[in-house]
C-alpha positions as CSV (number, residue, x, y, z in Angstrom):
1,X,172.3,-1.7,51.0
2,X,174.3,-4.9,51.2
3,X,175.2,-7.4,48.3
4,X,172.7,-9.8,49.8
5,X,170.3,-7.7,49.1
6,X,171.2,-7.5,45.5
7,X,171.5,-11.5,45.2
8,X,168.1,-11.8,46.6
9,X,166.7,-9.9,44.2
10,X,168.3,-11.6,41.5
11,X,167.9,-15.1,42.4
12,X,164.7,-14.1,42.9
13,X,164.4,-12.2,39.5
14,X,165.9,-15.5,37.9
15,X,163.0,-17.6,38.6
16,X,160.5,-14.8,37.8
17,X,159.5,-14.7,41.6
18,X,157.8,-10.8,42.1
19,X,158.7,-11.6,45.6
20,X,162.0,-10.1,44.1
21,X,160.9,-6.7,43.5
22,X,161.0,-5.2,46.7
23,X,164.9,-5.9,47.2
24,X,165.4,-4.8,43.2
25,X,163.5,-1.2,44.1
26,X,165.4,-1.2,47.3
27,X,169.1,-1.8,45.2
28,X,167.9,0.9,43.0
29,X,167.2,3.5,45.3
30,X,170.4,2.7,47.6
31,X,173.3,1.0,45.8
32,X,174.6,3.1,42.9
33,X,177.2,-0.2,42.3
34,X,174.0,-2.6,41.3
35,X,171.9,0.1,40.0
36,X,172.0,-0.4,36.4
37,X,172.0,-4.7,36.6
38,X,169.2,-4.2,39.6
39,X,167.2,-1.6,36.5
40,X,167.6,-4.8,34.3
41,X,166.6,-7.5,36.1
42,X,163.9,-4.9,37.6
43,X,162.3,-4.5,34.4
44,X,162.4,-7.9,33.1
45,X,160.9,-9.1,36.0
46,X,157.8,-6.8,35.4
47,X,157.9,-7.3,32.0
48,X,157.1,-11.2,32.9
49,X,154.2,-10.2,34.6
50,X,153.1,-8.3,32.3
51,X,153.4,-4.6,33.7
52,X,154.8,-3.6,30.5
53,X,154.8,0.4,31.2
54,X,156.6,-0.2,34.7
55,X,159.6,-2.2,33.1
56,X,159.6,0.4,30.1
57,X,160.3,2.9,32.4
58,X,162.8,1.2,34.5
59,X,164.2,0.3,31.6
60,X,164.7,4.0,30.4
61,X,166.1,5.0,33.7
62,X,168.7,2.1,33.3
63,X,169.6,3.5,29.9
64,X,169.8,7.1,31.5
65,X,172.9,5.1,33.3
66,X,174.5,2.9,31.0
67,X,173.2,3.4,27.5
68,X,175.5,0.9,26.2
69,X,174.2,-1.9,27.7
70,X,172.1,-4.4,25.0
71,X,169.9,-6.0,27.5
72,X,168.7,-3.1,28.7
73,X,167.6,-2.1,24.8
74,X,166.1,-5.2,24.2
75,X,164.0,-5.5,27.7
76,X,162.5,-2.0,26.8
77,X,162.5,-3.2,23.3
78,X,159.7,-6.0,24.4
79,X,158.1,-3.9,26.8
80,X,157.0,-1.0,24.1
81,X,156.3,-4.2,21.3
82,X,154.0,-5.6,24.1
83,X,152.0,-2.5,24.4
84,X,151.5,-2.2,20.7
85,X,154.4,0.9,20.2
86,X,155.8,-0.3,16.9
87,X,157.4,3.4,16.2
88,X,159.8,2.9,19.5
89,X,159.9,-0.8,19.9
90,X,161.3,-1.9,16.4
91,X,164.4,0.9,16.8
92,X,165.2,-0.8,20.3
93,X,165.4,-4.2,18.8
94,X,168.0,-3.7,16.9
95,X,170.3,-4.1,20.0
96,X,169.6,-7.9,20.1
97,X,172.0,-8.5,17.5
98,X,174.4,-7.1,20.4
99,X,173.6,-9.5,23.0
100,X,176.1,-12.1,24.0
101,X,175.9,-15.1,21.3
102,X,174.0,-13.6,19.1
103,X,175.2,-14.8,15.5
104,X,177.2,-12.2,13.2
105,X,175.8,-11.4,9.4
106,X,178.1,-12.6,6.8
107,X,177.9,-9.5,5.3
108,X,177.5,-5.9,5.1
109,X,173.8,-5.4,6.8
110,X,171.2,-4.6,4.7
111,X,169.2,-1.3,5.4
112,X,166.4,-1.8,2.8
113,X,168.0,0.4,-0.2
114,X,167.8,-0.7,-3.4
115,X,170.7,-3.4,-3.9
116,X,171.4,-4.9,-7.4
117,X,173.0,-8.4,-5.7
118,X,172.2,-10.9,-4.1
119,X,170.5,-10.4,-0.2
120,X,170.9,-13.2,2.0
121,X,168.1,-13.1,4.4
122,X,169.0,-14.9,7.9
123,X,166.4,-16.6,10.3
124,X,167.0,-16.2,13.9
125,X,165.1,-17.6,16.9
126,X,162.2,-20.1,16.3
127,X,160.4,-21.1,13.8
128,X,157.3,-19.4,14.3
129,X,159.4,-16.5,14.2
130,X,160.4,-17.1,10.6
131,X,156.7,-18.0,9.5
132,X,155.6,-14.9,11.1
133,X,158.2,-12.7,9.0
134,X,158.2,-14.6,6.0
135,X,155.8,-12.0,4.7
136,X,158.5,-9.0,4.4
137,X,160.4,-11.6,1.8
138,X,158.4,-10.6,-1.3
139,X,158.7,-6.9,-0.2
140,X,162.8,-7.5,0.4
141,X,163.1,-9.5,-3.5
142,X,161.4,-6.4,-5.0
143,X,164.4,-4.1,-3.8
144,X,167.2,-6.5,-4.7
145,X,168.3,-8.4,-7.7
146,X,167.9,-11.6,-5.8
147,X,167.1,-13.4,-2.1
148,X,168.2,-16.1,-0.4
149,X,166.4,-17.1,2.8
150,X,168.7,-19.0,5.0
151,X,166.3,-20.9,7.7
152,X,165.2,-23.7,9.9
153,X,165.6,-27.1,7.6
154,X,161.9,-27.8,8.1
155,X,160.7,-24.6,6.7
156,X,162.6,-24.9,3.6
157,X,160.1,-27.2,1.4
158,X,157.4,-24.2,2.5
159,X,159.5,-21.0,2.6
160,X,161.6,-21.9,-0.9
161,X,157.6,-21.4,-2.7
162,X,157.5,-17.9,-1.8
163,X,157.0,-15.2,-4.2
164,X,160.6,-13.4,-4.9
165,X,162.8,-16.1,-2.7
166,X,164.9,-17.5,-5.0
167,X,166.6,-19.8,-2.8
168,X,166.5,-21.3,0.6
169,X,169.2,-23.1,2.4
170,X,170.1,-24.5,6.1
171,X,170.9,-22.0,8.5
172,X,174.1,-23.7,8.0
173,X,174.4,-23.2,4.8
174,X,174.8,-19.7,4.2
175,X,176.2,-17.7,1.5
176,X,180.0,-16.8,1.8
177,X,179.8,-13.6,0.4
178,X,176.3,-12.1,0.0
179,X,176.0,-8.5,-1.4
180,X,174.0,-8.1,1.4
181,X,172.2,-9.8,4.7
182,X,170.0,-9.2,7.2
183,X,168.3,-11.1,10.4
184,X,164.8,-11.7,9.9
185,X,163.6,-9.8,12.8
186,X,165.1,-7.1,11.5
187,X,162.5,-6.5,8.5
188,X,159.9,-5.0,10.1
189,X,162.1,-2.1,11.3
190,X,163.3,-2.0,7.8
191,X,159.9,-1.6,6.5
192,X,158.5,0.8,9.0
193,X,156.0,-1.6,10.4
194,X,153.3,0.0,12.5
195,X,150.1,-1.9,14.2
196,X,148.1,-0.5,11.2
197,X,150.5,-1.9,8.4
198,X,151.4,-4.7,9.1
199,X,151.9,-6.4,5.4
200,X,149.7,-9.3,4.5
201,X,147.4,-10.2,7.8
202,X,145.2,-12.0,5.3
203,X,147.4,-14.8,4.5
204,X,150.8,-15.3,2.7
205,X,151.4,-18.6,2.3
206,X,150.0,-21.7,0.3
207,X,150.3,-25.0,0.8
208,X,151.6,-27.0,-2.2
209,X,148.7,-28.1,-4.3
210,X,149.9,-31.8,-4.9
211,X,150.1,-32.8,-1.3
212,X,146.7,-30.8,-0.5
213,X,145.1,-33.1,-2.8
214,X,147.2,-36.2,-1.3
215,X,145.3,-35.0,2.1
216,X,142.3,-34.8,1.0
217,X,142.0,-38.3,0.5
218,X,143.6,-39.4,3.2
219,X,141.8,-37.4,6.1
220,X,138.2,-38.4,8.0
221,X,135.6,-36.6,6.1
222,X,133.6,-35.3,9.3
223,X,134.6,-31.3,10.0
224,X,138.2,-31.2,10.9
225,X,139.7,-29.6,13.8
226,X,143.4,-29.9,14.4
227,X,144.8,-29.4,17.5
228,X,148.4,-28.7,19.2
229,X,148.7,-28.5,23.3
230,X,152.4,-28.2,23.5
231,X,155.5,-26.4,22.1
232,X,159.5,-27.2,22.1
233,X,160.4,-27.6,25.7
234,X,163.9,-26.6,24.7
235,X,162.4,-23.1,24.2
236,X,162.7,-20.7,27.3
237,X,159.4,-19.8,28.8
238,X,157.5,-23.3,27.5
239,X,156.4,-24.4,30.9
240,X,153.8,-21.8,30.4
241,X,152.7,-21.4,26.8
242,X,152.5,-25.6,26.4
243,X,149.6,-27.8,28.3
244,X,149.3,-31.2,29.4
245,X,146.7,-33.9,26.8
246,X,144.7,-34.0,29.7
247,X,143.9,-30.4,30.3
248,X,142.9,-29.7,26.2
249,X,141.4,-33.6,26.1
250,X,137.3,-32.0,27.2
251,X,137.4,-30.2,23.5
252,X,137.4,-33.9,21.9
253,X,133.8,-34.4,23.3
254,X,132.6,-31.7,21.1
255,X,129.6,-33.4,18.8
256,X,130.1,-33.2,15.1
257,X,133.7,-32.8,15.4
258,X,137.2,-34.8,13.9
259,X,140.3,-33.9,15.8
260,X,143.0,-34.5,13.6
261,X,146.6,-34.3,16.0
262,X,149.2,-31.6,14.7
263,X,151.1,-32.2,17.9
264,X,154.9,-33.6,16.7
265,X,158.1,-34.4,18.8
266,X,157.8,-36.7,22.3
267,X,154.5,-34.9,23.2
268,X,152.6,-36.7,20.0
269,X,152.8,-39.7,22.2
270,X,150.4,-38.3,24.7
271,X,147.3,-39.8,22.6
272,X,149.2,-42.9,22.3
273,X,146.1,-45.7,22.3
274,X,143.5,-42.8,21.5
275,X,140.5,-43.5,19.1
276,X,138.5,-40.0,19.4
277,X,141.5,-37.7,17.7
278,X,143.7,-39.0,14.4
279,X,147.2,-39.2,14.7
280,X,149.4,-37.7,11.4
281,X,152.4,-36.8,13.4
282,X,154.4,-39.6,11.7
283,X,153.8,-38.0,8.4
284,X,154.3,-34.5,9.6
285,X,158.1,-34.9,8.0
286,X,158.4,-31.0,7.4
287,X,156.3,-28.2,7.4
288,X,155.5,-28.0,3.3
289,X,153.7,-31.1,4.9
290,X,151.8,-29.7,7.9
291,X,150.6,-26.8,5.7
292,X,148.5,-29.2,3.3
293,X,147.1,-30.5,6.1
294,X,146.4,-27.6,7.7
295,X,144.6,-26.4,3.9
296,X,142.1,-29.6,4.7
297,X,141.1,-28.3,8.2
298,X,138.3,-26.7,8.8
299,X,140.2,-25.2,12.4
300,X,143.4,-25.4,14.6
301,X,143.6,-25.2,18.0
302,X,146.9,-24.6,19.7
303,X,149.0,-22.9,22.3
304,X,151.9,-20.5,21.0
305,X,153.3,-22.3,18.8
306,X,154.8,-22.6,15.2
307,X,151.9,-24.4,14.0
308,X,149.5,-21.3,15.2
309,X,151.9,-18.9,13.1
310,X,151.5,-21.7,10.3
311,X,147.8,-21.8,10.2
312,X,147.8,-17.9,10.3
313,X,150.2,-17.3,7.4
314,X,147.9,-19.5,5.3
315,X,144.6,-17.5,6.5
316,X,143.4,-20.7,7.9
317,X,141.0,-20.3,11.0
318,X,143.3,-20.9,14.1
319,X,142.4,-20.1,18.0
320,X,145.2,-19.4,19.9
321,X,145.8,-20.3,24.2
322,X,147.7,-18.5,25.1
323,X,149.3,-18.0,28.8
324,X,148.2,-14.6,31.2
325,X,151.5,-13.1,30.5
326,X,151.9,-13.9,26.5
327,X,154.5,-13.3,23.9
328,X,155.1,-9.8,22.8
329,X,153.3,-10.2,19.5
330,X,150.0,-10.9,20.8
331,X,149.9,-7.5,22.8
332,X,148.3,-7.2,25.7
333,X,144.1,-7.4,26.4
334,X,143.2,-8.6,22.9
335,X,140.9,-11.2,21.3
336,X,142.5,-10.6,17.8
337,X,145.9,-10.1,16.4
338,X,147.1,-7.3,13.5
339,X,149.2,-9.8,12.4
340,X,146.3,-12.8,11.1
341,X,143.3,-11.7,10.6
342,X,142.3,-15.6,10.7
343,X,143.6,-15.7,14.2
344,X,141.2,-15.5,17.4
345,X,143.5,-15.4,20.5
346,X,142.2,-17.6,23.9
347,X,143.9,-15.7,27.1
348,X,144.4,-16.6,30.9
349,X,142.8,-14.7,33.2
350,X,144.8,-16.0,36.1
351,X,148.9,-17.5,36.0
352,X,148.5,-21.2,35.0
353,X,145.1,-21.3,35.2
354,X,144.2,-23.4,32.1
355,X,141.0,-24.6,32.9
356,X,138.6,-21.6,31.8
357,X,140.4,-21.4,28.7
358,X,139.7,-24.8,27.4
359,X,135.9,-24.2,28.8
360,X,136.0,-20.9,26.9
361,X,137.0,-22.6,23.5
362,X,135.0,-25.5,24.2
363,X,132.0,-23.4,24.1
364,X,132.9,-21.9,21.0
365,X,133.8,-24.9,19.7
366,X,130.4,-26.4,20.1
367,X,128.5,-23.6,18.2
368,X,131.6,-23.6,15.6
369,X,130.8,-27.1,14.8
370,X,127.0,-27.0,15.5
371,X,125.1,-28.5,11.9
């Protein structure tokens, strides 16, 4: 097997081209050199098409070889999360914290024994990953004398009100000296999380009740839907989880119905000139803010985003688009998700296909908002 070979299958594997997989099988079964890189990028590259038991099991076989190697842990790690195996999947996320650049705790970690400090509690990733895990916080504060929640600045006006935190800071901001500290993602391992325990699905969040109020008065009084088509295009993998205006713009002919726009950053201009959906994005200044509007709505639409974790931790209605391959936490197959019960998940049936999804949602829409 040559090293051309090899680099095929990688640049190939790079862009997430399955054209790739033939050369990767091919390094596998012939160049002992490449094997364990050509296992990785092997089972990555099914894991993006979503053949989740395949890249588990490459995966495995890779570990079999080098058992050292992070990547490989956290690739199976997603695989088994996709498929729903909590038991396996949680133990092989741990390794993340071993990947290149992955931040260091500023103190000793935190294995969820009873600690009489203070536990500083770090965020990691994005910030629907922090909404998403806020719930373990008041589970963490009832093991230690006191929590800190180091996050995202525009969580902190929401994520300061919740029960047991009794501080949050800038990611920046972290405590010198903690008694103890722990990543975010690493709670649910912590906590033994399975599919049928996950803490809180109902809701876990609230809005604060002095800006609800303020909204109130301020939005149209016709049944509210808000809506978000795109995500951070700094994230990796947004080019499939974000849409154009265009392709969500048919649900704003639904009768009965007052989009209000959720939709921040340089995609809020998209409905620049727009009379048939409210714009708020100016006053969306954190998201203590978007979660008293969200408390007016009667429904959000959006793609995989921040706001859909938003709407979900404050057991607001929320429909979720969401790509063919999708993000771990939505499994695989599904209409709902363990984690919000208020959640009702939208899925491709074919790779960027976006157009039966809006037509799917459109017809609920129209007997959602039907008098």
């Amino acid at each position: 097997m040559s090293a051309s070979a090899f680099d095929t299958g990688r640049a190939l594997a790079a862009r997430n081209d399955i054209a790739g997989e033939p050369y990767l099988r091919d390094v596998v079964r012939h160049d002992a050199q490449h094997r364990p890189l050509a296992l990785l990028l092997l089972a990555s590259l099914l894991s993006g098409h979503g053949r989740f038991a395949e890249a588990a099991r490459f995966a495995r076989r890779g570990l079999a070889i080098a058992p050292q190697m992070a990547a490989l842990h956290n690739t199976l790690a997603l695989a088994v999360l996709a498929r729903g195996d909590y038991a396996a999947g949680w133990a092989e996320y741990e390794w993340r914290r071993h990947l290149p650049g992955f931040a260091m705790l500023p103190g000793k970690a935190w294995q969820g024994e009873r600690l009489g400090g203070v536990l500083l509690v770090q965020a990691e990733q994005g910030m629907g990953d922090s909404l998403m895990l806020a719930r373990y916080l008041p589970m963490a504060a009832a093991r230690v004398g006191g929590l800190v929640l180091a996050c995202q600045a525009p969580l902190i006006p929401l994520l300061r009100r919740v029960p047991g935190v009794a501080a949050a800071v800038a990611m920046d901001d972290c405590l010198a000296r903690p008694d103890g500290a722990i990543f975010m993602g690493s709670l649910p391992h912590r906590f033994g999380t399975r599919l049928d325990s996950i803490p809180s699905p109902a809701g876990y969040l609230a809005a604060e009740p002095a800006r609800v109020r303020t909204w109130a008065g301020l939005l149209p009084g016709r049944r509210r839907i808000g809506l978000v088509w795109a995500g951070n295009p700094e994230l990796a993998g947004d080019g499939q989880r974000s849409m154009r205006f265009d392709q969500v713009a048919p649900l704003l002919a639904t009768p009965d119905a007052q989009f209000v726009s959720l939709q921040v950053g340089a995609r809020a201009r998209d409905i620049a000139g727009r009379t048939d959906i409210v714009d708020v994005s100016a006053q969306l200044t954190d998201f203590g803010e978007t979660a008293a509007v969200i408390a007016n709505l009667d429904l959000v639409i959006a793609v995989d985003t921040a706001v859909a974790h938003l709407a979900g931790a404050l057991g607001r209605p929320c429909w979720i688009m969401l790509p063919l391959v999708a993000d771990w936490r939505w499994l695989t197959r599904r209409t709902d998700s363990p984690w919000y019960s208020s959640v009702r998940l939208f899925r491709q049936t074919r790779t960027e296909d976006w157009g039966p999804v809006v037509a799917r949602v459109a017809a609920a829409l129209r007997r959602f908002s039907a008098p």
